[in-house]
C-alpha positions, 0 to 999 in steps of 0.5 A: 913522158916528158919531165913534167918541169917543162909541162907545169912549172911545180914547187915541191915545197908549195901547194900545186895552184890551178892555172886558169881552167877551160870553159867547157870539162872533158866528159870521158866513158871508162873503157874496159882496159881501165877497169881497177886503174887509180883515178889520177893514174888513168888521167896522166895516161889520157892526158900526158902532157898534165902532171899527176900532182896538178890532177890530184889538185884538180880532184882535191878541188871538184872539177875532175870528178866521177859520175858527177860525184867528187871522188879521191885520186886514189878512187879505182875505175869502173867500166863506164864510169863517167869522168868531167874532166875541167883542165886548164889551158896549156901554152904551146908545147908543140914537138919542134917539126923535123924534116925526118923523111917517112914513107907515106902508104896512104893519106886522106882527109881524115887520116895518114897510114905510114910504113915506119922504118926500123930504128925509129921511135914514135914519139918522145920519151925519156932520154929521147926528143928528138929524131921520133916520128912524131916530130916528123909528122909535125913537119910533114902535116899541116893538121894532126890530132892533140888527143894524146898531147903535144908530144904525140900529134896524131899517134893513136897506136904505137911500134916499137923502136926497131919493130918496123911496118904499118902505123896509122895516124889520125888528122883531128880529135874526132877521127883519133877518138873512132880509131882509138874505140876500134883499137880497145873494141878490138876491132882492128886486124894486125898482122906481124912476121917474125923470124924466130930461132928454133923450129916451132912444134905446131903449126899454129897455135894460141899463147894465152897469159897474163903480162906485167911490168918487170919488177926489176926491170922497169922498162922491160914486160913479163909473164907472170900469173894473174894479179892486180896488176896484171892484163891478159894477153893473147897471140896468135901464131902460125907457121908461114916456112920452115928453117934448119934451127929458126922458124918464120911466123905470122903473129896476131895480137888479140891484145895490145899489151906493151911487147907482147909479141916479143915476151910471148915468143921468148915465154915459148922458148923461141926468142925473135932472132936479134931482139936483145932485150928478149933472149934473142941476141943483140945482132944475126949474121951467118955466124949465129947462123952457122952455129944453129944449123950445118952451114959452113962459114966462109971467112971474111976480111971485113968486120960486119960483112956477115951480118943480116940484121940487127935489130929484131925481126918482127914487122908489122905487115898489115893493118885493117879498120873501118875508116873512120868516116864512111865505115868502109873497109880499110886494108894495108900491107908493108913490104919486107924490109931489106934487112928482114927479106935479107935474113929469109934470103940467108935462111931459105939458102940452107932450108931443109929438104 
């Protein structure tokens, strides 16, 4: 998120003041992944570009309330609890547009499907405003939805930086709020490759757990048991070739929990290859392939000649919905990369017999 300076000009040493409200409140049904979540805490998530410290005036104040009763910020969820939400109106705090190229897989009247690119974040966050998709798409279309603020136009689900394939972005509110039910109704088909180091024992299996924000490491997810501030989270995996040390696999997300496939894959002892924050190595080339497996290293003059991939190898291989529009059927699928399609090229070579 954004500093909030930039969103709402907030004096520590005076009381908030509420700019001037809109006319019509923001009615918003609790969703299920809400459930237990501190009141001001989910309106910052549905409403990023607003400051925690203006909501919790606005609470203190009687235009946000809950089930038409004023509540504290500190008031937890329900399912379908119903919010009015009355928020002031924003000067224009719209991403600069960049004329970053994307590769459009299909567009329409309603909505546009992008393959996203490795190395490649969707939209600003701390420490990174510039160079994101979200950016991009300010540049590359006229009209993108607001739903989930300024920063992120159109973006209803999200990749990882250096986690490549298919994300779908919605044009205007209505469309962005019908996809987004698809995605929490669990509606949404997502299918992901990876390339994992070790030979995986089944051949398909389901990893079941329960994740939570590192408490050491704030940027990074773990396993841990279950607790109040835990999610489940569930994948589904299974075994698309066979390699001498490494594995490659199909991954299906139940969930969509922040890296859940990575943290799932390290949690059964097979890292994706080259995921740095997830015990899989910073890079991959034919030297860690050589380590794990009887391939013999020819050497080289050149610095980097050997290397297959640097980022983590997981892609995002298809997508299905319902469009949101006619309710018909909606299937994409993104090619490999070079970088991944690379490494496979580079495993089947000393594939086992």
């Amino acid at each position: 998120m954004p500093d909030e300076q930039t969103l709402i000009n907030e004096d520590a040493d005076q009381p908030v003041q509420l700019p001037e409200l809109s006319s019509e409140p923001v009615q918003v049904t609790v969703e299920s992944r809400a459930h237990g979540w501190r009141l001001d805490h989910y309106l910052v998530r549905l409403f990023p570009n607003y400051s925690r410290s203006l909501f919790q005036k606005g609470i203190e104040q009687g235009v946000i309330t809950v089930n038409g009763i004023e509540v504290k910020p500190s008031r937890r969820l329900r399912v379908n609890d119903c919010l009015s939400i009355t928020l002031p109106e924003l000067p224009d705090q719209s991403l600069p547009a960049e004329n970053i190229p994307i590769d459009v897989a299909y567009e329409d009247n309603s909505l546009i499907v992008i393959n996203k690119s490795p190395n490649m974040i969707v939209h600003p966050g701390k420490g990174n405003y510039s160079g994101t998709l979200a950016s991009a798409l300010q540049y590359h279309f006229d009209q993108l939805s607001d739903v989930a603020g300024h920063y992120r136009p159109g973006i209803v689900h999200r990749l990882d930086r250096d986690t490549s394939g298919i994300l779908v972005v919605a044009k205007d509110n209505q469309v962005h709020h019908k996809l987004a039910k698809q995605f929490e109704l669990r509606e949404v088909e997502k299918e992901y490759r990876a390339i994992v180091w070790g030979e995986v024992h089944f051949e398909s299996d389901y990893i079941e757990t329960h994740m939570e924000v590192h408490p050491k490491h704030r940027e990074k997810m773990r396993v841990c048991q279950p607790n109040n501030h835990s999610r489940e989270a569930t994948t589904f995996y299974e075994v698309i070739d066979r390699f001498e040390g490494f594995t490659y696999v199909r991954l299906r997300p139940r969930t969509g929990r922040t890296h859940q496939l990575r943290v799932h894959m390290q949690h059964v002892k097979h890292p994706i290859i080259a995921d740095r924050m997830y015990g899989g190595g910073g890079k991959f080339g034919m030297e860690e392939l050589a380590a794990k497996s009887s391939l013999e290293l020819e050497s080289t003059d050149e610095e980097g000649d050997n290397l297959l991939i640097v980022r983590q190898a997981l892609h995002a291989r298809r997508l299905r919905f319902r469009h949101p529009e006619d309710d018909r059927p909606m299937e994409f699928e993104a090619p490999l990369p070079g970088d991944f399609q690379r490494t496979l090229d580079a495993l089947a070579a000393i594939k086992k017999k």
